[in-house]
N, C-alpha and C positions, 0 to 999 in steps of 0.2 A: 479555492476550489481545486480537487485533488486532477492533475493531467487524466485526459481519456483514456491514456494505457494501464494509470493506473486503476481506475474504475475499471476496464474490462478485466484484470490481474484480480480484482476482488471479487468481480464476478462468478468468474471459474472458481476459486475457491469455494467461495459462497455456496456455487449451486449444489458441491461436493456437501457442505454444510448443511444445509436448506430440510436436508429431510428429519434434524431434530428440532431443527426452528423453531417456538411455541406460536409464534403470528408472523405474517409481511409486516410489522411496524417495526418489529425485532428485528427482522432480517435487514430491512430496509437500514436501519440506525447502523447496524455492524458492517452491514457494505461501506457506508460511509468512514466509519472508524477504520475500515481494514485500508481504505483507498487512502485515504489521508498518511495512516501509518506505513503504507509502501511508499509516498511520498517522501515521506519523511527522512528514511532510511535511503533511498538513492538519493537528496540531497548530501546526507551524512557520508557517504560511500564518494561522493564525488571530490568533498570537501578531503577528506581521509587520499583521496588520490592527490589530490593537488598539492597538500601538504608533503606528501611522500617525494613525488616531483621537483618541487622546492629543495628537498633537504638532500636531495640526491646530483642534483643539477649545478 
């Protein structure tokens, strides 16, 4: 389950989005997918940092 900051991070977006939405099931599914995918990328970003830190250290 995606962190609560990332869900509010999709939110904002989202609601920017929201007004071509075709339904709330739609919306609902792509909150999800956008929160997961910000997830996903500050794990990536952190991993990306760690490695740098290592090779520089």
């Amino acid at each position: 389950m995606p962190d609560a900051r990332h869900e509010m991070e999709a939110d904002r977006i989202l609601a920017v989005l929201s007004l071509s939405a075709p339904d709330e099931q739609s919306l609902l599914q792509g909150r999800r997918l956008l929160a997961e995918a910000l997830e996903q990328a500050e794990r990536r970003g952190r991993q990306i940092s760690g490695s740098q830190k290592e090779s520089s250290g």
